[in-house]
C-alpha positions in Angstrom: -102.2 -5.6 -68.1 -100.6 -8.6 -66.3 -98.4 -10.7 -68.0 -99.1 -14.4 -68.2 -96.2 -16.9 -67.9 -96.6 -20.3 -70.5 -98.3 -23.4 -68.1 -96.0 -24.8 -66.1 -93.3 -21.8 -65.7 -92.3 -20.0 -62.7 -92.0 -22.7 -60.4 -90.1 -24.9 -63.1 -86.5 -24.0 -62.4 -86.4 -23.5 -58.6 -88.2 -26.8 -58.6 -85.6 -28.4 -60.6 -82.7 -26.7 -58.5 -84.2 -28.4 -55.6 -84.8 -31.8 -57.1 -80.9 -32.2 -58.3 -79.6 -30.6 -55.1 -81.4 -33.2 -53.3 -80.3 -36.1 -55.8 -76.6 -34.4 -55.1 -77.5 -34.6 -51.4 -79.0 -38.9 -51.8 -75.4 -39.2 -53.9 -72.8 -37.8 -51.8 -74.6 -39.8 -48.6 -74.4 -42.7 -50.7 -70.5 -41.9 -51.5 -70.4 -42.0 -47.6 -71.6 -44.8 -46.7 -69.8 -46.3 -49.6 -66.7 -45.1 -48.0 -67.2 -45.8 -44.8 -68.1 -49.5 -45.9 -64.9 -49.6 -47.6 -62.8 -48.4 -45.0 -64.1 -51.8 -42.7 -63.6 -54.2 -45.3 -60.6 -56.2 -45.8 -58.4 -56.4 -48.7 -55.9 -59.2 -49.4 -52.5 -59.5 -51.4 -49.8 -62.7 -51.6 -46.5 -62.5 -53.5 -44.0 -65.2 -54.4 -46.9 -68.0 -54.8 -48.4 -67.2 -51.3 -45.2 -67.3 -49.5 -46.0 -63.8 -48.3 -49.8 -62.5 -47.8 -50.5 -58.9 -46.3 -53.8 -57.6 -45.6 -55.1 -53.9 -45.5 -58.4 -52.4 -44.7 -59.8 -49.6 -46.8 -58.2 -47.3 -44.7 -54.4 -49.0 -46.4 -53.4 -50.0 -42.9 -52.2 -53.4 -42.3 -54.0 -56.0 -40.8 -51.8 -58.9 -41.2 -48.4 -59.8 -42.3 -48.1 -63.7 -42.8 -44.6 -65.0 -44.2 -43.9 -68.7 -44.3 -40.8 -69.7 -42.9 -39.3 -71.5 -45.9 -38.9 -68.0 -47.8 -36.8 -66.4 -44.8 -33.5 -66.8 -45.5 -31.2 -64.6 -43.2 -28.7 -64.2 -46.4 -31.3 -63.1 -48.9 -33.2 -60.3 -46.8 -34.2 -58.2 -49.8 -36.0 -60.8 -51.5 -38.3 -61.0 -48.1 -38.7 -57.4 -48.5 -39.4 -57.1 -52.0 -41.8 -60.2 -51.5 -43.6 -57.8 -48.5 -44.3 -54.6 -50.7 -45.4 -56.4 -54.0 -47.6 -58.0 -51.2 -49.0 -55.0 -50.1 -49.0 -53.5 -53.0 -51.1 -56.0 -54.7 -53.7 -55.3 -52.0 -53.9 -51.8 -52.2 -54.4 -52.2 -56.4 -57.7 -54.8 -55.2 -58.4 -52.0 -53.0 -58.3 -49.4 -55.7 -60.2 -51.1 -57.9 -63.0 -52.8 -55.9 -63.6 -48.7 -54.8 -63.1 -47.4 -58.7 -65.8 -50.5 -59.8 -68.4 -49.9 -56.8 -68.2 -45.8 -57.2 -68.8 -46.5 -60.8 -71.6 -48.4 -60.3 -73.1 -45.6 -57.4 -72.4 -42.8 -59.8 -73.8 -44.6 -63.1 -70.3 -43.9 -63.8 -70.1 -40.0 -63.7 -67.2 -38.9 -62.0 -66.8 -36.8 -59.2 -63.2 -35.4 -59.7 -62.0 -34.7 -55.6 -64.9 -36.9 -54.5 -63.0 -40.0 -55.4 
């Protein structure tokens, strides 16, 4: 006697492996690219009223360091530098966020903890 699987059964879940391993597939290409976009685009921070503005690419190099004269002051040297890494820092936090709000928006907001 041969045993008679319900309509639709036996091909069901290898089918359905396949189909989410090749969403997963669409998804991390997608994270790529996202990346890879992210890494050429530029990201901007000022400090002390735009006295000091530093730029960074994705990749959190700097870009550009632009400090106006009037806030270099030979006797107050640590006001420079705490101007320069709020600066920076500002721009990586745009950074972070502009890649937390367009991964969210690739993902349907699902995270990928180690993706991202």
């Amino acid at each position: 006697m041969k045993a008679r699987l319900p309509q639709g059964m036996g091909k069901g879940p290898s089918n359905n492996m396949n189909q989410m391993l090749k969403q997963a597939q669409q998804m991390q290409d997608k994270i790529t690219e996202l990346q890879a976009d992210l890494e050429q685009r530029e990201f901007t921070g000022t400090a002390g009223g735009g006295v000091v503005e530093v730029v960074i690419n994705g990749k959190r190099n700097v870009l550009k360091l632009n400090i106006k004269p009037e806030v270099v002051d030979p006797n107050d040297v640590e006001m420079l530098q705490d101007l320069i890494m709020s600066a920076f820092n500002q721009a990586v936090e745009t950074l972070d966020k502009t890649s937390d709000e367009e991964m969210k928006q690739l993902t349907g907001g699902v995270s990928f903890p180690g993706l991202f």
